[in-house]
N, C-alpha and C positions, 0 to 999 in steps of 0.2 A: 138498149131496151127502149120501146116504145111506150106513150101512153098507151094505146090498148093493149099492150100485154099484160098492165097493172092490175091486181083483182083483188080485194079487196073480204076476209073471211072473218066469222064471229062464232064466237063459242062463248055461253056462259060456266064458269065452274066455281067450286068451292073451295075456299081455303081452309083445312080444317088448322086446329091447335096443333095436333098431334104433329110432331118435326117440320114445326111451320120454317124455318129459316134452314134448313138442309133442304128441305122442298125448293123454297127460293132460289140458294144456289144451284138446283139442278133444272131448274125454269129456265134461268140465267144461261147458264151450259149448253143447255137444246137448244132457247132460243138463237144463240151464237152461230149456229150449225146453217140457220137459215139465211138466206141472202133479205127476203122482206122486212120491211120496217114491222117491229112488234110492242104492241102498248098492251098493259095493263087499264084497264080503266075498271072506278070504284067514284059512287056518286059524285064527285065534283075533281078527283083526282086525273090525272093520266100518266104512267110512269112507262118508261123506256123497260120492257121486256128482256132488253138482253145486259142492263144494268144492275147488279147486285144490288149495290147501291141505292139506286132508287127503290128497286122492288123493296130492300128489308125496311128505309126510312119513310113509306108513306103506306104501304100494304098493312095490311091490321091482321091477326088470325081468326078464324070463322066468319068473313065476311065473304060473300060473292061480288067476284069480279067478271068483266067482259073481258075478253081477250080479245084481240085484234089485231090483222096483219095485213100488211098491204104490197101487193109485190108479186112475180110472176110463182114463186112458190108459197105463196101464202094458204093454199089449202090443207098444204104438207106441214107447214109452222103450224096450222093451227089443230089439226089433227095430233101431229107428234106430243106438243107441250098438252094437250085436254088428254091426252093416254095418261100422262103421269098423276091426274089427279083420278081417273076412273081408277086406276092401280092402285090409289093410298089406303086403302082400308086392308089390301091383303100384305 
């Protein structure tokens, strides 16, 4: 892979309460899927997207984060993971 294949995609969503840490490991899961590097970021925070871990120990509930990916399928990461929070209320 070249640098110009690299690209670079952002979405803001929300985190709600409701099955905030079942949500995480399925952020986790997706993000896994993608070959692109993927952060969370959250005011001063940036946590590795395909890290359980990180996401449940710095991720708050009801806070909005940026998602971000970088990588030749990073439109597809950031599409796929921002489906799962448009989905959480049904």
């Amino acid at each position: 892979m070249t640098m110009n294949e690299n690209m670079e995609t952002t979405a803001t969503i929300h985190l709600e309460e409701k099955s905030f840490f079942d949500k995480l490991m399925t952020v986790a899961r997706q993000a896994n899927q993608y070959e692109s590097y993927i952060v969370l970021e959250s005011n001063s925070k940036t946590v590795n997207g395909k890290s359980i871990l990180g996401l449940s120990s710095f991720l708050k509930p009801s806070e909005f984060v940026t998602l971000r990916a970088i990588g030749t399928d990073s439109k597809q990461a950031v599409q796929g993971i921002k489906q799962l929070f448009v989905n959480q209320g049904k």
